[in-house]
C-alpha positions as CSV (number, residue, x, y, z in Angstrom):
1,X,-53.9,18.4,66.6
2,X,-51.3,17.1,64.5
3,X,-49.5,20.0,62.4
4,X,-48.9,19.0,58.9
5,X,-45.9,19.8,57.0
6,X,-47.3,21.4,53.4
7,X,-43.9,21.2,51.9
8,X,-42.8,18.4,52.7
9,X,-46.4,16.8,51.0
10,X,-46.1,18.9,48.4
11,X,-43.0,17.3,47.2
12,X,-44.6,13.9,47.2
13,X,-48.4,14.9,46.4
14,X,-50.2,14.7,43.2
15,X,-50.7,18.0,43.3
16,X,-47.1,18.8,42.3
17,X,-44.5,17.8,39.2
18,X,-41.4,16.3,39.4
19,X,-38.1,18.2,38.7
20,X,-37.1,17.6,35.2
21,X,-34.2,15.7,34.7
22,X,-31.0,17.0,34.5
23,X,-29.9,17.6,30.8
24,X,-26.3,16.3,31.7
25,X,-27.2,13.7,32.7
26,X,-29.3,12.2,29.7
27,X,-25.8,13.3,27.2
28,X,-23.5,11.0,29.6
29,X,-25.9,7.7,28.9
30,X,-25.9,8.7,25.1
31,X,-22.4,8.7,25.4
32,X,-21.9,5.8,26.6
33,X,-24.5,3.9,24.4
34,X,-22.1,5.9,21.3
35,X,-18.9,4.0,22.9
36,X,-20.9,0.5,23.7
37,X,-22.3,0.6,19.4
38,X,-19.0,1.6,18.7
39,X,-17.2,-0.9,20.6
40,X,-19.2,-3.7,19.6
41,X,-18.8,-3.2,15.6
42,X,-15.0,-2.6,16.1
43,X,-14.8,-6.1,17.6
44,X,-16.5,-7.8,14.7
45,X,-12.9,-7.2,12.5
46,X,-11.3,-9.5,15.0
47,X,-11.2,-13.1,15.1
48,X,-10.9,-13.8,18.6
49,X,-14.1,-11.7,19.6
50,X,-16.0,-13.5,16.9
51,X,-15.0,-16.9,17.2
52,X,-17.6,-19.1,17.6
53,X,-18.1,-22.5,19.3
54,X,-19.8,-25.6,18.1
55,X,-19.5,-25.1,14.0
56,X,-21.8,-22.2,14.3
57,X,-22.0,-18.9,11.8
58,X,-20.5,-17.9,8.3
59,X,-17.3,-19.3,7.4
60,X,-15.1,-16.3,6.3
61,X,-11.1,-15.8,6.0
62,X,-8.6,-14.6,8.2
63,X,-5.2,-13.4,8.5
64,X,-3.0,-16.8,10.1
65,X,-0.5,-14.3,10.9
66,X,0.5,-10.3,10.7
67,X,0.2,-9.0,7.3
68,X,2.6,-5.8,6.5
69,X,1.6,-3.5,3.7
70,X,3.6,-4.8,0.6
71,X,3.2,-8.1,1.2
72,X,1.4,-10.2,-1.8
73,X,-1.3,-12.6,-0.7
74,X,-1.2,-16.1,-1.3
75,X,-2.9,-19.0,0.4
76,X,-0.4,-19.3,3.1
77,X,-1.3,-16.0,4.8
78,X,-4.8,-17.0,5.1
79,X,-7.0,-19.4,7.5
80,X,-10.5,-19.5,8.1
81,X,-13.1,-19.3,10.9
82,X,-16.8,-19.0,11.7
83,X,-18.5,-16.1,12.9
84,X,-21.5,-14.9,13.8
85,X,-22.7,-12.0,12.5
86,X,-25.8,-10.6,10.0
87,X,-24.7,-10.7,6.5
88,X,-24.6,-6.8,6.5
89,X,-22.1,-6.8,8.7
90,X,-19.8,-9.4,6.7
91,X,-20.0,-6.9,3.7
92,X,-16.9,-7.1,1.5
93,X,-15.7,-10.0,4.1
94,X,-13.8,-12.4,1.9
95,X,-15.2,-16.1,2.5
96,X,-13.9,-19.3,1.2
97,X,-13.9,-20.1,-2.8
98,X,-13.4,-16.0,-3.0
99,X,-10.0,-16.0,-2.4
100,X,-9.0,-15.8,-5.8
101,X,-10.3,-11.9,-5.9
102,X,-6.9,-11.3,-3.3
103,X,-4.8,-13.3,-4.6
104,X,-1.7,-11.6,-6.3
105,X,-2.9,-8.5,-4.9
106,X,-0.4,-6.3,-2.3
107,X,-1.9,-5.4,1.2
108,X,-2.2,-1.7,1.6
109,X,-2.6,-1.6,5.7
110,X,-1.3,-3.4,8.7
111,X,-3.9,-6.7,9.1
112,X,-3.3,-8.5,12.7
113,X,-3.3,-12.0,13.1
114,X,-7.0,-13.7,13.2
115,X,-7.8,-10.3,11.7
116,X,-11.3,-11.1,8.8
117,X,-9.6,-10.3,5.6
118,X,-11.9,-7.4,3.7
119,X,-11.3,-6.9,-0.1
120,X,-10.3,-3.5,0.7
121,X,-7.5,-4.3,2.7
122,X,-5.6,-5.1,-0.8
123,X,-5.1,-3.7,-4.1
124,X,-3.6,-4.6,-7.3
125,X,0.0,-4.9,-7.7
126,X,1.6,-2.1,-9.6
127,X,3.5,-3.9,-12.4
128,X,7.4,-3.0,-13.1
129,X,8.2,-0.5,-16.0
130,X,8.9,-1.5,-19.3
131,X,12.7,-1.5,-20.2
132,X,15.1,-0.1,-23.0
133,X,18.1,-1.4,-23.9
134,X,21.2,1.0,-24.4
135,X,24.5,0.5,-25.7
136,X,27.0,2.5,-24.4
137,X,31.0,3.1,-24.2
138,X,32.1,2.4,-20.3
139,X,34.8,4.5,-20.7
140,X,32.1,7.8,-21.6
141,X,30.3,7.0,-18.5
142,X,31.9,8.7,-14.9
143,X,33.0,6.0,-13.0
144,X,32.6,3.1,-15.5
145,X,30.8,-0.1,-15.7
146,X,30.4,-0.4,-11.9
147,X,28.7,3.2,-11.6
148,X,25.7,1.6,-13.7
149,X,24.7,-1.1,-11.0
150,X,20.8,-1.7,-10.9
151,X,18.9,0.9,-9.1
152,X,21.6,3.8,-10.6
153,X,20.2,7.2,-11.9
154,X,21.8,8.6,-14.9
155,X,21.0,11.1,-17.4
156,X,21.2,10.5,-21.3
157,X,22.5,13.4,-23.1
158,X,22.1,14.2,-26.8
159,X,21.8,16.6,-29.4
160,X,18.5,17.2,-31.8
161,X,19.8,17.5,-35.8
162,X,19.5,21.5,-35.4
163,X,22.1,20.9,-32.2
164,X,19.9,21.8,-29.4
165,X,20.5,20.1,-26.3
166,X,18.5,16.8,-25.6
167,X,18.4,15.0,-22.1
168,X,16.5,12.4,-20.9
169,X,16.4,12.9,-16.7
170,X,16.2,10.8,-14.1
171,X,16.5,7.5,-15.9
172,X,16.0,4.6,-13.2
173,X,19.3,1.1,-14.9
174,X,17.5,-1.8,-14.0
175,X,20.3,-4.0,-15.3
176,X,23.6,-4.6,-17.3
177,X,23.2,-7.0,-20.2
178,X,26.6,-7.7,-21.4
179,X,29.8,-8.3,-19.4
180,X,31.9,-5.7,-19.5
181,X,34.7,-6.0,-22.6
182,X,32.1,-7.9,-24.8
183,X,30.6,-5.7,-27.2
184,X,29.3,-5.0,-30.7
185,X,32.3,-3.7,-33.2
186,X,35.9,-3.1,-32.2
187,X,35.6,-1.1,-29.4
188,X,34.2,-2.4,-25.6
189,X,30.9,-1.6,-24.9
190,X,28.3,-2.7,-22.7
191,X,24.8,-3.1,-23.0
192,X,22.6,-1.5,-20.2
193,X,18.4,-1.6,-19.9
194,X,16.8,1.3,-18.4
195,X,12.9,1.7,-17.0
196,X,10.6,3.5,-19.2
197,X,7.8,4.7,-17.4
198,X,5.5,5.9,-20.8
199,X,5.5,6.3,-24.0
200,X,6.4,10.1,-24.1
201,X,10.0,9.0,-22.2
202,X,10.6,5.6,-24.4
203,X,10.5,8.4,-27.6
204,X,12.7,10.5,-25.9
205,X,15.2,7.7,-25.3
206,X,15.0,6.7,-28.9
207,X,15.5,10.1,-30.4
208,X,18.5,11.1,-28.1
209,X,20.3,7.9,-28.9
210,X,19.4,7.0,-32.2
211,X,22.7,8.8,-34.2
212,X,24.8,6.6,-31.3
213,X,26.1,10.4,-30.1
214,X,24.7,10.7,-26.4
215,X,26.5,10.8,-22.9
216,X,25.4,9.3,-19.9
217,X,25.1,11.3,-16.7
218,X,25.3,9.5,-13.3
219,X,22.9,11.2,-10.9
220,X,22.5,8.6,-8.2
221,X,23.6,5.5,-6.7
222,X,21.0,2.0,-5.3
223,X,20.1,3.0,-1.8
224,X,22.8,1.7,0.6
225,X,25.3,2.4,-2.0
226,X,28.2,5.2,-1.9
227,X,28.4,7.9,-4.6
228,X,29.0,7.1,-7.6
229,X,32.9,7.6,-8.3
């Protein structure tokens, strides 16, 4: 009589459940599905994943070379290229005939060549500061005509009528109007224009030079450039 192995049938019978799976297991393969989703939207920002063959997909724009943050768009940074991809996905895409809501604007991140060009990727160009124009006397001002170079620092220093100091700080000379020597009145002065940030700073200004009595400070010299003498 044949002996039968219970066990062994047991593990293959009806009568008994499977072991349940191992927990481990089951995270690893939702990890990897994680890195597969994630992995397949990453590659829609890139040209060369997306590019399509045979005329196919929306027509969108692209970088035709690196684009460094600071740089201002124009039409020459810019290509285009058809993709394939659900209009959900090509949210804030920039397509052709929208260009115009980049252009002018400065790039904010690093955008790689063939790169889709996302409205995000730019913002609007921070415009230059108002000037004011000063007159000074070179020979007030430490280290002359040349210490007051575009990009210098300087102070203005004044008096109010009841004789309390007044300074203006941190005065940014964007450039020198007059040449050196050619002045109003008998004596040489030279006409400088500083950037005024607001309102508040351009009264300042106004009120510290306004009797003609003020001082100018040098602080600081263009970047690359020695101290001010």
């Amino acid at each position: 009589m044949a002996r039968t192995d219970q066990p062994d049938l047991g593990l293959a019978g009806p009568g008994r459940a499977l072991p349940p799976p191992v927990a481990g297991r089951h995270r690893l393969s939702t990890g990897h599905v994680v890195m597969i989703v994630s992995g397949l939207l990453a590659t829609l920002l890139t040209y060369s994943v997306l590019r399509q063959a045979g005329g196919q997909g929306t027509e969108v724009l692209v970088a035709s070379d690196a684009i460094r943050p600071g740089q201002t768009a124009d039409p020459s940074l810019f290509s285009t290229a058809r993709v394939r991809a659900s209009s959900a996905a090509l949210k804030g895409i920039v397509t052709p005939g929208g260009e115009a809501t980049i252009m002018g604007r400065v790039a904010v991140v690093d955008i790689s060549r063939g790169q889709l060009i996302s409205g995000q990727q730019f913002q609007a160009a921070t415009p230059p500061s108002p000037g004011m124009a000063l007159v000074v006397d070179p020979q007030t001002v430490p280290g002359g005509v040349p210490a007051l170079t575009p990009g210098s620092r300087i102070d203005v220093i004044a008096a109010t009528q009841a004789g309390a100091p007044l300074v203006v700080e941190g005065l940014t000379v964007l450039r020198t109007l007059d040449p050196p020597g050619k002045g109003l009145g008998a004596s040489s002065t030279v006409q400088i224009e500083v950037a005024v940030p607001d309102l508040a700073t351009a009264g300042r200004i106004r009120d510290a030079t306004a009797s003609g009595k003020f001082a100018i400070r040098v602080i600081g010299s263009p970047a690359g450039a020695g101290p001010p003498g």
